[in-house]
N, C-alpha and C positions, 0 to 999 in steps of 0.2 A: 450527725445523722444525714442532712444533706449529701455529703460528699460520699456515703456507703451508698446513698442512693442511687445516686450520678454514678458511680464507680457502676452497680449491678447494671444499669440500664447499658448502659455503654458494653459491658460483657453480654446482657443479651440482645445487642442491636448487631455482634459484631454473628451471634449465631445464625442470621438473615443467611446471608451469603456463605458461608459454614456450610450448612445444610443443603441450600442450590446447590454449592459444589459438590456434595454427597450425591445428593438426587441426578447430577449431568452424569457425575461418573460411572452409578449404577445403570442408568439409562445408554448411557454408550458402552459399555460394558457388554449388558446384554443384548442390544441392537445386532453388535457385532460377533456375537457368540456364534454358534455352529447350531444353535437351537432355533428351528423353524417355529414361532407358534402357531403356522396355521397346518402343518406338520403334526404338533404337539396334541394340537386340538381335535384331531382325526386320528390320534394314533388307535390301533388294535383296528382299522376301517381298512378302505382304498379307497379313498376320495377320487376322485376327478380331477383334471387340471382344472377344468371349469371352478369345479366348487372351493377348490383352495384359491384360486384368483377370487373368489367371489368374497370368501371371508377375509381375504387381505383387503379387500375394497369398503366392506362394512366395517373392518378394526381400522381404518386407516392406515394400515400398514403399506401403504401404495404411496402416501404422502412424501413427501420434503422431509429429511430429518430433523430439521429447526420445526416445523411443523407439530411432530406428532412430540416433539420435547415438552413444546409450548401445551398441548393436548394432555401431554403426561402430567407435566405439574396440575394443569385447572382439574385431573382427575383425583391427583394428591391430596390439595386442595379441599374438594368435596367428599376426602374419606375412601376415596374409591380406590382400589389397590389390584382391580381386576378380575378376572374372572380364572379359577384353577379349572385346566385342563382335563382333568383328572376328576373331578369329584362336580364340577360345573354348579360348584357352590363359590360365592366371592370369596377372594383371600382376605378379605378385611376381618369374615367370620372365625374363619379358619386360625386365624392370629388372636382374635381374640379369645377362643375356646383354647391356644396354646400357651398364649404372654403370659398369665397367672401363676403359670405351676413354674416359667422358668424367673419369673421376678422372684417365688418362693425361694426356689432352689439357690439362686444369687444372693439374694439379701442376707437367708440363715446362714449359706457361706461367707459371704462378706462380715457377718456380724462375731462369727465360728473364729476367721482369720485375724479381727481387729481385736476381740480378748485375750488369745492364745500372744498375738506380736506384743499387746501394752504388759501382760504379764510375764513375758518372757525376755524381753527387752530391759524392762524395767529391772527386774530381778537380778540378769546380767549387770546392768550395768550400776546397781545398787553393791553387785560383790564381784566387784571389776580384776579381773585375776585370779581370782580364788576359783573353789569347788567348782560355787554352781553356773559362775560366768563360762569355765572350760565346758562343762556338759549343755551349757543351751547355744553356744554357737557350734560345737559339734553337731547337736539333733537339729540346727538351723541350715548348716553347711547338708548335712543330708536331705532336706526336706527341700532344700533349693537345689538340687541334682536330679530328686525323685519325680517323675512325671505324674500327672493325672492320672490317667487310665493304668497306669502300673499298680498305683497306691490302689485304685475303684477294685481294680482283679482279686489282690492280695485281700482286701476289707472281704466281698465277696467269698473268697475262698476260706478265711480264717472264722470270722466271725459271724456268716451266714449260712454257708454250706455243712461246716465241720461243727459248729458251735448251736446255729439255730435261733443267735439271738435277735439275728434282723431279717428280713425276708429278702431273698435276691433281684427281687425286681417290682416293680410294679406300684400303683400310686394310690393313698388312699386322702380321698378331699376331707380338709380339714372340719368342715360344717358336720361331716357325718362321724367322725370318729379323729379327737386332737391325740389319742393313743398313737392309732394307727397311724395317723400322717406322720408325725415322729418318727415313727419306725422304719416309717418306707423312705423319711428324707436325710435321715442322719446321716448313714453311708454315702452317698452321694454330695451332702454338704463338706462332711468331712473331707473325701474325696479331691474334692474342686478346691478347698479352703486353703488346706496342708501346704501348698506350694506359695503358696500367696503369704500364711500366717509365717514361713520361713523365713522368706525375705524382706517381709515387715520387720520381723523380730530382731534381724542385725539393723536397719535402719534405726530404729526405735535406740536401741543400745546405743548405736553410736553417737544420736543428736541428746540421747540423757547422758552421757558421757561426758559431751564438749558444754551441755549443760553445770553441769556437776563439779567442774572445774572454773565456772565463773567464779568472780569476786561477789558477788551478791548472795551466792550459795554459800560460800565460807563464814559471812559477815553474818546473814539468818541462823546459822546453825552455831558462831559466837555467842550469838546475843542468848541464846539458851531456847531457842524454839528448837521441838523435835525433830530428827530430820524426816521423818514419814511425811508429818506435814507441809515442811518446804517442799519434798519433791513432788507431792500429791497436787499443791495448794500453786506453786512457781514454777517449779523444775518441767515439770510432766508437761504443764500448756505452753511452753515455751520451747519444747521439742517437738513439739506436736506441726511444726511446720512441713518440713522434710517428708515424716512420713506419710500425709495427708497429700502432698505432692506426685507421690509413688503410688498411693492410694490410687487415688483418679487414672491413674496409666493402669493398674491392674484390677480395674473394674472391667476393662476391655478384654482383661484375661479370664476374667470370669464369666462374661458372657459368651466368647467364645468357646473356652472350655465346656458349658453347659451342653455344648453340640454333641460331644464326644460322651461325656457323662450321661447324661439322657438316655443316648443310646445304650450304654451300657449297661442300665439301670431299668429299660426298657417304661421310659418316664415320658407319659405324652405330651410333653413343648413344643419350645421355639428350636430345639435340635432333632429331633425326631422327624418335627415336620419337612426340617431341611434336609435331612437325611432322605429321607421320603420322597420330596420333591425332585433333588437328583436324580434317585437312579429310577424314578419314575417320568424323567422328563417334563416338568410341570415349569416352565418358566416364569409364569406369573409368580405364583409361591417364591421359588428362588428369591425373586426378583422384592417383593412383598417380607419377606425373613430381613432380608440384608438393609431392606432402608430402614425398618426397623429396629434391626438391632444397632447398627448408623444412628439412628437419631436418641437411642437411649442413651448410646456410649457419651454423646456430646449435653446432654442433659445432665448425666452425673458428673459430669467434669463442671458443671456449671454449677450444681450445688455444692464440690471439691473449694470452686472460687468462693462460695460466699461461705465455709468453714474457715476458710481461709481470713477471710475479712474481719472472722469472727474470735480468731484464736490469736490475727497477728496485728497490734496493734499497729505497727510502723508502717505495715502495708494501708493501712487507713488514712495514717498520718501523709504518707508518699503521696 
């Protein structure tokens, strides 16, 4: 237990500087953008030269770039994410009235994608040749071709416009109706998931595969234990490496995808609002979306590490 310890502490001391790096880049990123914010902060106005020198003087925007970096993180720091533009409400608020519905949207996908890949993966490669291994790496070869927003259209078109069975846009919170939130998240989960459960699913196949062909699998399934059981019980957590590794790489798929989905789905989040913020000019937001979703990506990868820790004993052992 010591050495899981040691191991976690050590993966989250190594996040320290991780995330500085996230926070310099977005910081020089938009420094150097083409977006004024004291511009941004006057827009639909005519300011004054006066008065835009004036509010570059009170945001420190006049300072030293080392300067206002160093300003920027002790503002990070204390929660503070800045002030929108646009709504001249803090983007701390703003993210928090949006992060909810897009952690919902992620996680029911992420959870959509990881039953669909262990059941279809599994099943492949339990009838390795046969029927139904040819028909789930075919629907897996399309699903890993098929785009997001293609599949959100088509769901949209077939099953909400023409059918009626789900509503085509719009969000209902879970506290006032667990019906309605279903109904409004399905299409959308599915949507974002499909691409993801694809490419799990040949993963999954291939490490139960290279499973399934150990000596330890043949010698269990001698001895007269069933084989559901070894693969359930051996097989399954012993594969579980691989795609747990691709996992954490397409959680980044899935938070970014939520931008596009969102929109589509007309779902007030963490893409809607960035959507918003663009072509509204709102760079604080911008700026406030992107470290955030930045600092979630590297959060789940870090809970990826300790599934990891959890599933593979050698890497403990190591």
């Amino acid at each position: 237990m010591t050495a899981v310890v040691r191991i976690l502490l050590r993966r989250v001391a190594l996040l320290v500087p991780l995330l500085l790096g996230i926070v310099l880049f977005v910081f020089l990123v938009m420094r150097f953008s083409d977006v004024d914010p004291a511009s941004a902060f006057f827009q639909g106005a005519s300011p004054t030269p006066g008065q835009l020198h004036e509010f570059r003087e009170r945001n420190g925007l006049l300072d030293p770039l080392p300067v206002r970096y160093v300003h920027f993180v002790g503002d990070l720091l204390h929660g503070d994410l800045g002030t929108s533009a646009l709504t001249r409400a803090p983007v701390a608020d703003q993210i928090t009235t949006a992060l909810p519905l897009t952690l919902q949207l992620t996680f029911l996908g992420l959870g959509i994608a990881v039953v669909l890949a262990l059941a279809g993966g599994v099943t492949a490669a339990v009838h390795r040749d046969r029927l139904p291994d040819q028909l789930v790496r075919v629907v897996s070869l399309v699903g890993v071709a098929a785009p997001g927003f293609w599949l959100a259209l088509l769901m949209i078109q077939y099953l909400a416009v023409d059918r009626g069975w789900f509503p085509t846009g719009g969000y209902v919170n879970p506290a006032d109706s667990l019906t309605g939130w279903l109904r409004t998240m399905a299409l959308p989960a599915f949507a974002l998931s499909l691409p993801v459960a694809a490419q799990l699913t040949r993963i999954v196949r291939t490490s139960v595969v290279e499973e399934l062909d150990r000596d330890y699998v043949r010698t269990a399934i001698g001895s007269g234990l069933p084989p559901r059981v070894v693969v359930g019980r051996n097989v399954l957590r012993n594969a579980l490496v691989n795609p747990l590794t691709v996992l954490g790489l397409r959680v980044g798929y899935l938070l970014g995808g939520a931008v596009v989905i969102e929109t589509i789905f007309s779902l007030p989040g963490m893409g809607k609002l960035m959507i918003d913020a663009v072509q509204n000019g709102d760079p604080a937001v911008v700026q406030g979306v992107v470290l955030t979703t930045a600092t979630g990506f590297v959060v789940v990868n870090l809970v990826i590490d300790i599934l990891h820790l959890l599933v593979n004993p050698r890497l403990r052992a190591a």
